[in-house]
C-alpha positions in Angstrom: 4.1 2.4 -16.0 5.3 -1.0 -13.9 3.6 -3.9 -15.4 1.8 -6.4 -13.3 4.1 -9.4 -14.3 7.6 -8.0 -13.6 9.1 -9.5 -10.6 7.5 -8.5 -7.8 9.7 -7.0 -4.5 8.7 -7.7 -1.0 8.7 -4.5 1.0 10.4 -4.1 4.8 8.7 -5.9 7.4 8.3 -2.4 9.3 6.4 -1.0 6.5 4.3 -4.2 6.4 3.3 -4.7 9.4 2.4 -0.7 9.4 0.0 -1.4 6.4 -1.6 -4.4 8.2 -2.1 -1.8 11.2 -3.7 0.9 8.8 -6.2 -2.1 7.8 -7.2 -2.9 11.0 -8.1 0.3 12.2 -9.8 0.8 8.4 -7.5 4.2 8.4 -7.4 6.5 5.8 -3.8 6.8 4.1 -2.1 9.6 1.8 -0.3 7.0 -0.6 1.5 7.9 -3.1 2.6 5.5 -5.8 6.1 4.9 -7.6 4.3 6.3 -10.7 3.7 9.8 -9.2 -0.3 8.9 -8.1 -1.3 10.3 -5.1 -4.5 8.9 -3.2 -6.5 9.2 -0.3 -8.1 5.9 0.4 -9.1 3.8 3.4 -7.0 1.0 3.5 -9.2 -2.5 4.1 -6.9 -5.4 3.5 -3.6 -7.5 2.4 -4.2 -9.7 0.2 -1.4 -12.4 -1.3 -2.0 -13.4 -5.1 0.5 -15.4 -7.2 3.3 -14.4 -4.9 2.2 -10.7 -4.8 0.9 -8.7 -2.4 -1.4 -5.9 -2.9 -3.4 -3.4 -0.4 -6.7 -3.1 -0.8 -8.0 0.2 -0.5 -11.1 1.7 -0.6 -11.2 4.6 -2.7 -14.4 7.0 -2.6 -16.6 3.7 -2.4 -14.3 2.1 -5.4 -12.4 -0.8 -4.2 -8.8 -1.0 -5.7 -5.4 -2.9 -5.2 -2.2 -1.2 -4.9 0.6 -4.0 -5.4 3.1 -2.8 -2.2 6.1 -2.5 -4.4 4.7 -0.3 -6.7 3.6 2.5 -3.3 6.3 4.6 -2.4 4.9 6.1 0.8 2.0 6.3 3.2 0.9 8.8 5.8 -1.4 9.2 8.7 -1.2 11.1 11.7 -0.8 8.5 14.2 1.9 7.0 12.3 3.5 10.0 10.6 4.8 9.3 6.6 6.3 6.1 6.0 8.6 5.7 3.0 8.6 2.4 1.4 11.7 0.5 1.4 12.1 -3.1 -0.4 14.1 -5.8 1.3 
């Protein structure tokens, strides 16, 4: 499991800016995480913490953060699957 502390890895612009899309039309996303977890969760916001950002999501009324390094892709049917690169 990836630690909170470890060096965090900005993601492509592309795949940002697709997240920040997904939050502003409060879409609900298919993630899956580098650890294997798959979710289905409304995305609500980016949020920037100690030189890491993180997507909020709501998740059956439980609000959560995924750090954006740590997803490894995201679907919805306007924007198809997006696989996560880093920078």
């Amino acid at each position: 499991m990836l630690r909170n502390n470890e060096d965090y890895r900005h993601i492509n612009c592309d795949d940002y800016d697709n997240l920040e899309l997904a939050c502003a039309k409060h879409w609900t996303l298919e993630l899956t995480l580098k650890n294997g977890e798959a979710l289905k969760a409304k995305a609500t916001d980016m949020i920037l913490r100690k030189n890491v950002e993180y997507l909020t999501i709501d998740l059956s009324g439980e609000t959560r953060e995924l750090r954006l390094d740590h997803i490894a892709s995201f679907s919805h049917p306007e924007l198809g699957t997006v696989f996560v690169s880093e920078e």
